[in-house]
DSSP file (Angstrom, degrees, kcal/mol; ACC not computed):
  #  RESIDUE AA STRUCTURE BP1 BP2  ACC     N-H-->O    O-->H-N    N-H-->O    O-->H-N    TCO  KAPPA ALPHA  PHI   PSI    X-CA   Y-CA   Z-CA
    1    1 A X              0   0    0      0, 0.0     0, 0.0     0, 0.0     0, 0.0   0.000 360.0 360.0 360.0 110.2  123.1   85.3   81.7
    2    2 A X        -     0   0    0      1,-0.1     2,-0.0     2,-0.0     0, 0.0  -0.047 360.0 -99.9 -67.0-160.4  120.5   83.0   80.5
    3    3 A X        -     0   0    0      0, 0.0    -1,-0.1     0, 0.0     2,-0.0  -0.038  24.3-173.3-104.2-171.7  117.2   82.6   81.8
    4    4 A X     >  +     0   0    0      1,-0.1     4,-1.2     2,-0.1     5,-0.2  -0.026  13.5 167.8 162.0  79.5  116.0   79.5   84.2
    5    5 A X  T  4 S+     0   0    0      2,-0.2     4,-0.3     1,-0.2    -1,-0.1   0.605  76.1  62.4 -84.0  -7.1  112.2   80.2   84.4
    6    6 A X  T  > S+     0   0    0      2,-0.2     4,-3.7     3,-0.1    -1,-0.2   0.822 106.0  42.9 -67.3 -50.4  111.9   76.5   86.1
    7    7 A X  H  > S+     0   0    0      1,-0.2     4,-1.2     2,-0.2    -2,-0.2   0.972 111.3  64.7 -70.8 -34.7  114.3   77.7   89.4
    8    8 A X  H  X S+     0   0    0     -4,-1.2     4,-1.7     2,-0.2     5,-0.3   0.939 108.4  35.3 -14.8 -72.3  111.9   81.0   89.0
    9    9 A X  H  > S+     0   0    0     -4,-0.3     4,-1.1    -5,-0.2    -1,-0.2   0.884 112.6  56.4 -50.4 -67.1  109.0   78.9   89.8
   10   10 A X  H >X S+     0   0    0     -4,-3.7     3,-3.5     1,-0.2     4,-1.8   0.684 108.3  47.8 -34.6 -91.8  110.6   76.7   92.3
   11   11 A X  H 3X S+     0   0    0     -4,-1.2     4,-1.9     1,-0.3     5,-0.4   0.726 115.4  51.4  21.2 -86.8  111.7   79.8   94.4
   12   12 A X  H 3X S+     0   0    0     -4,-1.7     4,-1.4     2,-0.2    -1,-0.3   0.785 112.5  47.7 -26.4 -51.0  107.8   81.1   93.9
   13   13 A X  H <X S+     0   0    0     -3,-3.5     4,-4.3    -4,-1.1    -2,-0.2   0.969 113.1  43.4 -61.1 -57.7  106.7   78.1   95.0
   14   14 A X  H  X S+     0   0    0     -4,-1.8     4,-1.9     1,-0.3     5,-0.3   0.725 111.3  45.9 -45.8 -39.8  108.4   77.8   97.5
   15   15 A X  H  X S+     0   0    0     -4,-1.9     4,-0.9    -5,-0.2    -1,-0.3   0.795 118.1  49.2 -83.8 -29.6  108.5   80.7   99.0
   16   16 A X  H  X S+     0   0    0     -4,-1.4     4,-2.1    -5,-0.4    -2,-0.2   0.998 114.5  41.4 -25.9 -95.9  104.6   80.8   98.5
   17   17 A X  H  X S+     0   0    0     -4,-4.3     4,-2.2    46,-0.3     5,-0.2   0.829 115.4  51.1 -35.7 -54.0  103.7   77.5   99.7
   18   18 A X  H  X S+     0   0    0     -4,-1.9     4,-0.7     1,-0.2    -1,-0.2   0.914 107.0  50.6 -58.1 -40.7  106.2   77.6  102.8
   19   19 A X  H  X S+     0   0    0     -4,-0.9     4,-1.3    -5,-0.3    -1,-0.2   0.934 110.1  57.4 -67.9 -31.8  105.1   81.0  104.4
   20   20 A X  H  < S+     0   0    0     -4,-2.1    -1,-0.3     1,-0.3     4,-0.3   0.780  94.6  56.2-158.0  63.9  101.9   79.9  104.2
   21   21 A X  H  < S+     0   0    0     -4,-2.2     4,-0.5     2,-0.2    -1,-0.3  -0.005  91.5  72.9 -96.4  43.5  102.0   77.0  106.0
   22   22 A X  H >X S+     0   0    0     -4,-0.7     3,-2.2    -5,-0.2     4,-1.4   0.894  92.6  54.5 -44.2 -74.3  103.1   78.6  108.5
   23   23 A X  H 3X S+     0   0    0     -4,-1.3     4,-1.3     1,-0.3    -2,-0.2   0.676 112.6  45.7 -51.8  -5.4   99.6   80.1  108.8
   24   24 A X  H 34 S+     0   0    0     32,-0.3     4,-0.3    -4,-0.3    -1,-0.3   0.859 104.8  53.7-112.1 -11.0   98.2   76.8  109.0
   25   25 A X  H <> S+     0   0    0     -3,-2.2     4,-2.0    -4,-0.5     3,-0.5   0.931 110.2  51.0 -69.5 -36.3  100.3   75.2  111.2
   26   26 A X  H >X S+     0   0    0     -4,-1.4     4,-2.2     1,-0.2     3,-1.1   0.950 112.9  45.9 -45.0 -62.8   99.5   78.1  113.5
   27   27 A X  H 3< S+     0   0    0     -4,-1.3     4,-0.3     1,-0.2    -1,-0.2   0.594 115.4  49.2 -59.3 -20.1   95.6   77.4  112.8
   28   28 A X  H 34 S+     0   0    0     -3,-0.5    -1,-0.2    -4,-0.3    -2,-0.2   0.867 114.9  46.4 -89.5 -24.7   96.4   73.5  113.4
   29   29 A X  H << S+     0   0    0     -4,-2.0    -2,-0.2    -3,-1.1    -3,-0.2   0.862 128.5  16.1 -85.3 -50.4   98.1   74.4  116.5
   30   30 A X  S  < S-     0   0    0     -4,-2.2    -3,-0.2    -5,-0.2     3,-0.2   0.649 109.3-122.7-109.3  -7.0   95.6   77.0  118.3
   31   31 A X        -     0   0    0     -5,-0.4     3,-0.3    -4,-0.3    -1,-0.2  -0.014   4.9 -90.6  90.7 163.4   93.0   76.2  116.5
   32   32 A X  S  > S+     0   0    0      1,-0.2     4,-0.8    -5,-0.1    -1,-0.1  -0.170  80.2 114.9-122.1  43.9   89.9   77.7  113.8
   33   33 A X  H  > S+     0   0    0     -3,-0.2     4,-0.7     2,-0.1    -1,-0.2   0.899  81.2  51.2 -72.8 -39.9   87.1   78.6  117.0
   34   34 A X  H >> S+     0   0    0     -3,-0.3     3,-5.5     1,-0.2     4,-1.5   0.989 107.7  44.4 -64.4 -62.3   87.6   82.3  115.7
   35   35 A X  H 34 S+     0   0    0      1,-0.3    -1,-0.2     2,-0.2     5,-0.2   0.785 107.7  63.4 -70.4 -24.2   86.9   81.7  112.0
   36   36 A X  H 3< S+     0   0    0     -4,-0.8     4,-0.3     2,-0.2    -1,-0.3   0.577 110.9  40.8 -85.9  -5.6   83.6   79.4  113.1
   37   37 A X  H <X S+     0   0    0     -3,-5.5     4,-1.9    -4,-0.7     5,-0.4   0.809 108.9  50.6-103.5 -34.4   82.2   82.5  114.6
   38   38 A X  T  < S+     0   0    0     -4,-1.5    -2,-0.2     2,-0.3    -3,-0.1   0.407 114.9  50.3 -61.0   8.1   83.2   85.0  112.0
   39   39 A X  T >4>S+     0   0    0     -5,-0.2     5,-1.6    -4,-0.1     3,-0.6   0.676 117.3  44.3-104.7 -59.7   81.3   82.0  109.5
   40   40 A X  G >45S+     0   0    0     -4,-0.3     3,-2.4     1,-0.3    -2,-0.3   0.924 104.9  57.0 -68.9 -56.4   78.4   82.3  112.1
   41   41 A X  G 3<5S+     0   0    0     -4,-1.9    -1,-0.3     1,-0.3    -3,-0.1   0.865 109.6  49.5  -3.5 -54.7   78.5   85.9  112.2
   42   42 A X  G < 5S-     0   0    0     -3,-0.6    -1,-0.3    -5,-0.4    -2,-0.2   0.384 121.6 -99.7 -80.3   9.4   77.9   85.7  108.5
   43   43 A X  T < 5S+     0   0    0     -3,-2.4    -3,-0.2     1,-0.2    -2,-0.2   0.241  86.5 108.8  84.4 -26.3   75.0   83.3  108.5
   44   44 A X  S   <S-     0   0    0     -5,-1.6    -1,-0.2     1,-0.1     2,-0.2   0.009  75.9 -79.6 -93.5-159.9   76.9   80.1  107.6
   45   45 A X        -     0   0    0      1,-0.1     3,-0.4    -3,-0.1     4,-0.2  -0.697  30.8-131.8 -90.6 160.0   77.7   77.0  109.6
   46   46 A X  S >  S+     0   0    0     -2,-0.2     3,-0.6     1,-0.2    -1,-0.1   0.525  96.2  75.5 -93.0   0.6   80.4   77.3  111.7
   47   47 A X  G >  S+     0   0    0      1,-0.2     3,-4.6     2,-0.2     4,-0.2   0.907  76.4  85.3 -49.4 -50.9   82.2   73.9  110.5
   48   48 A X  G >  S+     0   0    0      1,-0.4     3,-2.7    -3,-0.4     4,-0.3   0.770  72.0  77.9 -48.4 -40.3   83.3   75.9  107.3
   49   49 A X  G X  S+     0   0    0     -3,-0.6     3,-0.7     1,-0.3    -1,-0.4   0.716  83.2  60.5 -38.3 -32.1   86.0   77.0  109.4
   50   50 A X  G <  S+     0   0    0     -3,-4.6    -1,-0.3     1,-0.3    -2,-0.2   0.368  78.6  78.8 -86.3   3.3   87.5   74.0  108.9
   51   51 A X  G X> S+     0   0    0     -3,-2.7     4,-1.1    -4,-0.2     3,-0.9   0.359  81.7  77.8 -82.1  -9.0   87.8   74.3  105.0
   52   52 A X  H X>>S+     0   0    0     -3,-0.7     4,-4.0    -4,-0.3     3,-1.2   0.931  83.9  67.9 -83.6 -38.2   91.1   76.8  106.0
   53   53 A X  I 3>>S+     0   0    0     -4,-0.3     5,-1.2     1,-0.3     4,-0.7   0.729  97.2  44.7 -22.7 -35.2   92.7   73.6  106.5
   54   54 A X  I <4>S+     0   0    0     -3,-0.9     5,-2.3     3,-0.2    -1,-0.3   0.755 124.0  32.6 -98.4 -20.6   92.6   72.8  103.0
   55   55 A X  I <<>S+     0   0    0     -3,-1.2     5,-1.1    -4,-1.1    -2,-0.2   0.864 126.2  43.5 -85.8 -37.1   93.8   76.4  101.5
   56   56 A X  I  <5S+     0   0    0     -4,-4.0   -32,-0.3    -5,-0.3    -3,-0.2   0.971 135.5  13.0 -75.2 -44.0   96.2   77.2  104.7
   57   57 A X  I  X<S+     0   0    0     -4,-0.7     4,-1.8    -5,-0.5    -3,-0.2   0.927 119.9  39.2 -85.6 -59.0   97.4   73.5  104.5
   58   58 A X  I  4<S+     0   0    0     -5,-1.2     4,-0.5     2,-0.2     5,-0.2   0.995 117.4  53.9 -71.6 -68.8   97.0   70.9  101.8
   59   59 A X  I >><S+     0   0    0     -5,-2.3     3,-2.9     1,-0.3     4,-1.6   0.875 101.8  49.3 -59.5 -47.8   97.5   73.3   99.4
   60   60 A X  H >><S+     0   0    0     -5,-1.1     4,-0.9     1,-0.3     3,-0.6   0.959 107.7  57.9 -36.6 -49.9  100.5   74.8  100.3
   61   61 A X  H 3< S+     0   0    0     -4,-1.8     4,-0.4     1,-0.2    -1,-0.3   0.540 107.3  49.1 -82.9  15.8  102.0   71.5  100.6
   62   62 A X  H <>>S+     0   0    0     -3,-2.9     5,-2.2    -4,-0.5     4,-0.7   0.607 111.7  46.1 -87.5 -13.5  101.1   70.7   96.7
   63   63 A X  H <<5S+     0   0    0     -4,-1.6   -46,-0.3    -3,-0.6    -2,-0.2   0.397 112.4  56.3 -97.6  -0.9  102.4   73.7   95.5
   64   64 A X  T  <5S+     0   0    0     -4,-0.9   -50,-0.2    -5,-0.3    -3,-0.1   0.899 121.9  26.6 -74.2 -69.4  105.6   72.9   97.9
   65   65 A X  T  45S-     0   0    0     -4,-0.4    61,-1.6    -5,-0.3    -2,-0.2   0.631 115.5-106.0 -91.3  -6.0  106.2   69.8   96.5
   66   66 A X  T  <5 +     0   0    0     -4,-0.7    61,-0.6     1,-0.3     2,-0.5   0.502  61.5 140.5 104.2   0.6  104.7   70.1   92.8
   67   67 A X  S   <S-     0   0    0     -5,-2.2    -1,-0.3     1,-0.3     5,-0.2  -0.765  86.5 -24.4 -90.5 116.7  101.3   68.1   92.6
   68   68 A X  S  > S+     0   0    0     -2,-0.5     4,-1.9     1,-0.1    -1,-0.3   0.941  86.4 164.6  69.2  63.1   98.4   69.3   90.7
   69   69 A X  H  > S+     0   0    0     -3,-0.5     4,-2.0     1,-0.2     5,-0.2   0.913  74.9  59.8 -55.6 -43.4  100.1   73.1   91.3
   70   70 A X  H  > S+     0   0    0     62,-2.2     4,-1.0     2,-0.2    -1,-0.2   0.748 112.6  36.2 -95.3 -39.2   98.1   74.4   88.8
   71   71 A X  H  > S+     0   0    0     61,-0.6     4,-0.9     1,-0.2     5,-0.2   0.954 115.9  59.3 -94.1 -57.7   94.5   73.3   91.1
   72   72 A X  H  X S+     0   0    0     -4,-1.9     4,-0.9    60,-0.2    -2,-0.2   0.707  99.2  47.8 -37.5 -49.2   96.2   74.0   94.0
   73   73 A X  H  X>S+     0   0    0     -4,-2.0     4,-2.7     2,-0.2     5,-0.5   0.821 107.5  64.0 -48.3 -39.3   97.0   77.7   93.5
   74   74 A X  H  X5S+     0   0    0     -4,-1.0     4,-1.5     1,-0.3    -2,-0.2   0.904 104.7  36.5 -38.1 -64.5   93.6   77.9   92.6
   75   75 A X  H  X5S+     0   0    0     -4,-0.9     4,-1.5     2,-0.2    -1,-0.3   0.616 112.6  69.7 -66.6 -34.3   92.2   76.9   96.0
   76   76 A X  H ><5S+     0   0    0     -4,-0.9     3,-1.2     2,-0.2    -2,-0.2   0.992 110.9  28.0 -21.3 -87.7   95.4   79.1   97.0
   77   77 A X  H >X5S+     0   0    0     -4,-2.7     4,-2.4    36,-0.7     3,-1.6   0.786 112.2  65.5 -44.3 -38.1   93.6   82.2   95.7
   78   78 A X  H 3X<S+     0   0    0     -4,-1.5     4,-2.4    -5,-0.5    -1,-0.3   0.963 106.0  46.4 -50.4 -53.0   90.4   81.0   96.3
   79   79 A X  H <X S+     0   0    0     -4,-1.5     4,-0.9    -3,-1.2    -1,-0.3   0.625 108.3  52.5 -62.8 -30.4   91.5   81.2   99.9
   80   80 A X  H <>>S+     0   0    0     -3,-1.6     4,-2.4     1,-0.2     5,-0.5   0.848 108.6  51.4 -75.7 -38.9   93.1   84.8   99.9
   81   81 A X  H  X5S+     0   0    0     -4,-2.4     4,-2.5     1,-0.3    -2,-0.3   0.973 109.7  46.6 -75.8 -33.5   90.1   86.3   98.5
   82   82 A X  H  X5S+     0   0    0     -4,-2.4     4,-0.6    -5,-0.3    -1,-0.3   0.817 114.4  49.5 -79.1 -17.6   87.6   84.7  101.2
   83   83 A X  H >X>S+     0   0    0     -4,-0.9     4,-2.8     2,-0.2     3,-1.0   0.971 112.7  51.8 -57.0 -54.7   90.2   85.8  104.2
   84   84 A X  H 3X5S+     0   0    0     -4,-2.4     4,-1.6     1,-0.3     5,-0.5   0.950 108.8  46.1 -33.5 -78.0   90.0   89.0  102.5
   85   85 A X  H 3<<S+     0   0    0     -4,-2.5    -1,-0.3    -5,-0.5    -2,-0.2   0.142 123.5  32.7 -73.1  16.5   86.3   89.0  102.6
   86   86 A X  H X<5S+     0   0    0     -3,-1.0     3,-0.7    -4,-0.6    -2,-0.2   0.683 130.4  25.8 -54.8-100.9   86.0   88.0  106.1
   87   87 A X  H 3<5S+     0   0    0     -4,-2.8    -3,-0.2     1,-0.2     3,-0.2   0.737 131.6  24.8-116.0 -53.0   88.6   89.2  108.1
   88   88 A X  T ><< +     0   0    0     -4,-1.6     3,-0.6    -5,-0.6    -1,-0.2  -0.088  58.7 111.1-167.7 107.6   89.4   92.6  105.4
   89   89 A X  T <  S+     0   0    0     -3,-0.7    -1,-0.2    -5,-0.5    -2,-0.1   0.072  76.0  70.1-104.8  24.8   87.5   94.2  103.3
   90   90 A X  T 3  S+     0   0    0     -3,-0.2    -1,-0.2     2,-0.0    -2,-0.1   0.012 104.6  53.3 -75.5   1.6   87.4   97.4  105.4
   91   91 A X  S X  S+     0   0    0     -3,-0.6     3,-1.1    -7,-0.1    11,-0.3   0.376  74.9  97.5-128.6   2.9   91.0   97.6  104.4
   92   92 A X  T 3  S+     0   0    0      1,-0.3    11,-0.2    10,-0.1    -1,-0.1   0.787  90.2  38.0 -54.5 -51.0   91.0   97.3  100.8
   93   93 A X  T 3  S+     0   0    0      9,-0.1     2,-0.3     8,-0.1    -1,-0.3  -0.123  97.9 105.3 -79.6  20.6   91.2  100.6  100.0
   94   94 A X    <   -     0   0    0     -3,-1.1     8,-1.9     0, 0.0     2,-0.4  -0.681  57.4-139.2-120.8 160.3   93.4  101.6  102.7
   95   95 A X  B     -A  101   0A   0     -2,-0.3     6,-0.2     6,-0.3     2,-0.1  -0.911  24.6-118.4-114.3 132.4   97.4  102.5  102.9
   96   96 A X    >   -     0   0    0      4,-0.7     3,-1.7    -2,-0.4     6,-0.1  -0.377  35.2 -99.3 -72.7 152.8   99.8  101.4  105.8
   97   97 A X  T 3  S+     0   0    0      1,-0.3    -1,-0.1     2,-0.1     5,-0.0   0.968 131.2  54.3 -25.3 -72.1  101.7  104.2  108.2
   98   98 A X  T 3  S-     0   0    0      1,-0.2    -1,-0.3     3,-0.1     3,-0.0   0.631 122.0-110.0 -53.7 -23.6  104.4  103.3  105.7
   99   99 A X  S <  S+     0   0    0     -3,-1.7    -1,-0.2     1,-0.1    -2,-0.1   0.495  77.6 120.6 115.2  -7.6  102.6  104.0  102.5
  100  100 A X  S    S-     0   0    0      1,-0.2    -4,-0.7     2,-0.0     2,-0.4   0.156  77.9 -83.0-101.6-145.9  102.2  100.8  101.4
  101  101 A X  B >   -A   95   0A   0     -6,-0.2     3,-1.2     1,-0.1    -6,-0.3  -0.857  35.1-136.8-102.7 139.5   98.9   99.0  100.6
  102  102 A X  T 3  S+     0   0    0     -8,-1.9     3,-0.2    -2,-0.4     4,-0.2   0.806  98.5  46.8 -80.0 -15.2   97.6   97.7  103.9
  103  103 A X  T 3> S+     0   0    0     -9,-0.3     4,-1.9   -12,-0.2    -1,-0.3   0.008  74.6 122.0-101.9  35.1   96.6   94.0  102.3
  104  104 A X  H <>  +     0   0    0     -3,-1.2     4,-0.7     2,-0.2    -1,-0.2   0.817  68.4  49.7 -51.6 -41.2   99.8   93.6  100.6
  105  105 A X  H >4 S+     0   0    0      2,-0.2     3,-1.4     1,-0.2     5,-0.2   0.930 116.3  52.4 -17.2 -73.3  100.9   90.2  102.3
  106  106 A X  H 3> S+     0   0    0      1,-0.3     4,-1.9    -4,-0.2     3,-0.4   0.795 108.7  45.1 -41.3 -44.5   97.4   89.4  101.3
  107  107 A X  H 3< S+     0   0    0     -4,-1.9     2,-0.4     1,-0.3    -1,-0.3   0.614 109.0  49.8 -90.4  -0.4   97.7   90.3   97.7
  108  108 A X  T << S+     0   0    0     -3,-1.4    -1,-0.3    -4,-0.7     0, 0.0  -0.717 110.2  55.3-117.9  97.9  101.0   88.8   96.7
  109  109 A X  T  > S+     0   0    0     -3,-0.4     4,-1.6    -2,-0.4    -2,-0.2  -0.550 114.5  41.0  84.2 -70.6   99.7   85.6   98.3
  110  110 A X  T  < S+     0   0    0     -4,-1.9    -2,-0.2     2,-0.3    -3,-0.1   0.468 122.9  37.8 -78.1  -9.5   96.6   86.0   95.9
  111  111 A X  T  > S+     0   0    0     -4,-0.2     4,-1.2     3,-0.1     5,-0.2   0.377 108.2  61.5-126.4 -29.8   98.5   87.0   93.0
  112  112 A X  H  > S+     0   0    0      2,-0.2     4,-0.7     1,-0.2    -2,-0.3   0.824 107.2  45.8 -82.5 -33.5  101.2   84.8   93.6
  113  113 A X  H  < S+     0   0    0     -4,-1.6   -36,-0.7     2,-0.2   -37,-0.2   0.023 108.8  57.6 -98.9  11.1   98.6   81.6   93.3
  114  114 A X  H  > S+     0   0    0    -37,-0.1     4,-1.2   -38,-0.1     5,-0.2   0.511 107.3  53.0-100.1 -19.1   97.1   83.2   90.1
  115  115 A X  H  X S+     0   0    0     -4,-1.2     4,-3.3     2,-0.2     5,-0.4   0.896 113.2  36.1 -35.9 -51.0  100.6   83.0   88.9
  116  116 A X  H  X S+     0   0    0     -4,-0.7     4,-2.4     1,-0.2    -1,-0.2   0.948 106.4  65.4 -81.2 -48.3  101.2   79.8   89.4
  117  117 A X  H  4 S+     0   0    0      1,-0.2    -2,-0.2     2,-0.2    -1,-0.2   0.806 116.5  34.5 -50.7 -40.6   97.6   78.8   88.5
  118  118 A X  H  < S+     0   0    0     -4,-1.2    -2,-0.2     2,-0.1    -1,-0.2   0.727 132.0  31.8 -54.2 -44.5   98.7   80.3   84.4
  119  119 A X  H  < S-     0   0    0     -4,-3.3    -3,-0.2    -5,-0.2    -2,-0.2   0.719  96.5-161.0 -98.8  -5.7  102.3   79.1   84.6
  120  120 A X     <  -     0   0    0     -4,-2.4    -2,-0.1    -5,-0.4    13,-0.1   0.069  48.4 -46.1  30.6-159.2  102.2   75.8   86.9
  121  121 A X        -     0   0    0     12,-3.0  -108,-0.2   -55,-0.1    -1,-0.1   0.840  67.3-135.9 -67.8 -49.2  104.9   74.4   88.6
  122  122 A X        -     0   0    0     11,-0.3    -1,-0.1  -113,-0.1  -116,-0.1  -0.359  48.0 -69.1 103.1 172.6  108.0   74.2   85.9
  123  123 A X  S    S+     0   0    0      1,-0.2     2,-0.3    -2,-0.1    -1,-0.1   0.294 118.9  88.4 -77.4  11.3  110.1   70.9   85.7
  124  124 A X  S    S+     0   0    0   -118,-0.1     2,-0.3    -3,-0.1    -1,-0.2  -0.530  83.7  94.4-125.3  59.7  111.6   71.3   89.0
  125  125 A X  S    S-     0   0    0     -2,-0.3   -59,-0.3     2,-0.2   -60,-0.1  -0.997  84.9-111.7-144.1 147.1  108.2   69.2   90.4
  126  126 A X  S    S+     0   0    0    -61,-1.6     2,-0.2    -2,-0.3   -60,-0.2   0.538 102.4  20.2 -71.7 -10.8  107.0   66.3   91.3
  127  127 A X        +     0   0    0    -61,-0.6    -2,-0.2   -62,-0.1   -60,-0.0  -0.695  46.1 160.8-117.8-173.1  104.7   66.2   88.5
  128  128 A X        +     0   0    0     -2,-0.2     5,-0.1    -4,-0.1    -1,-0.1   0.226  62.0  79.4-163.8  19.4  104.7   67.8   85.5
  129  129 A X  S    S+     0   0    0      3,-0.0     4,-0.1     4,-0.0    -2,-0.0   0.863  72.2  89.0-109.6 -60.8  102.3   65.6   83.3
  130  130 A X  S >  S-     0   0    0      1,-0.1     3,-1.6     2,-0.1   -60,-0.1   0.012  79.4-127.2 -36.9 129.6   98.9   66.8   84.4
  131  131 A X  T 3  S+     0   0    0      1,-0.2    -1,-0.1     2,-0.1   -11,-0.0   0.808 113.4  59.6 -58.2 -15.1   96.9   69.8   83.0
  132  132 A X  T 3         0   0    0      1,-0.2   -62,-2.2   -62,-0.1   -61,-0.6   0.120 360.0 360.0 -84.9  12.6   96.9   70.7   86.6
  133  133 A X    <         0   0    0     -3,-1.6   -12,-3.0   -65,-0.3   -11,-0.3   0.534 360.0 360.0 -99.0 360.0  100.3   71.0   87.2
C-alpha cells in the first residue's frame, strides 16, 4: 500500500478545521457575553472576547480550505491554550469517569494545529507556495 501523506493532511485538516467551526458558529450564534466576563474577571477588557472569532472562526476556515495553514494553525493552538487557561486549568491534571484525560478534545485540537503548523497543508490546498502554508 503506498503512502498518501497529502490525503493524510487533508483528512486532518479537515476534520480539525470543521469540528471547530462548529464552536464558532455556536459563539456567532449565542454569542461571546460569557468570555467578556471571564476576560473581566481576569483584569482585561472585555472586547477581547471577540478575538475567539478569529481562532474559533477565520482560522478554521483557512485550514479548511488551505490558506496560510501553516499561520493559521498557529493562531489554532494559540487559541486552545488560552481556552485552556481560562475556562481549564483546574483540569489539567485531571482524568475523566472513563479514564481518559479530561482536556483531551482540548489537546488533540492543540496538538493537532501544532501539527499542521510543522507539516502545513500538503498539495491537496489552495495554496501551497507560501512559507505559511
Amino acid at each position: 500500500m503506498m503512502k498518501n501523506n497529502d490525503l493524510g493532511l487533508l483528512i486532518i485538516r479537515l476534520s480539525l478545521g470543521i469540528l471547530m467551526l462548529l464552536h464558532g458558529i455556536a459563539k456567532i450564534t449565542h454569542g461571546v457575553d460569557f468570555l467578556g466576563g471571564m476576560f473581566k474577571d481576569l483584569g482585561l477588557p472585555s472586547f477581547f472576547a471577540y478575538t475567539v472569532y478569529i481562532g474559533e472562526v477565520v482560522a478554521p476556515l483557512l485550514i479548511i480550505a488551505g490558506y496560510r495553514t501553516r499561520l493559521a494553525a498557529l493562531v489554532f493552538a494559540f487559541t486552545m491554550i488560552v481556552a485552556v487557561g481560562m475556562a481549564h486549568a483546574s483540569d489539567i491534571f485531571k482524568l475523566s469517569d472513563t479514564g481518559g484525560w479530561s482536556l483531551e478534545l482540548q489537546g488533540l485540537y492543540f496538538f493537532g494545529g501544532l501539527a499542521l503548523f510543522f507539516t502545513g497543508a500538503g498539495k491537496y490546498a489552495a495554496s501551497t507556495n507560501s512559507k505559511w502554508d
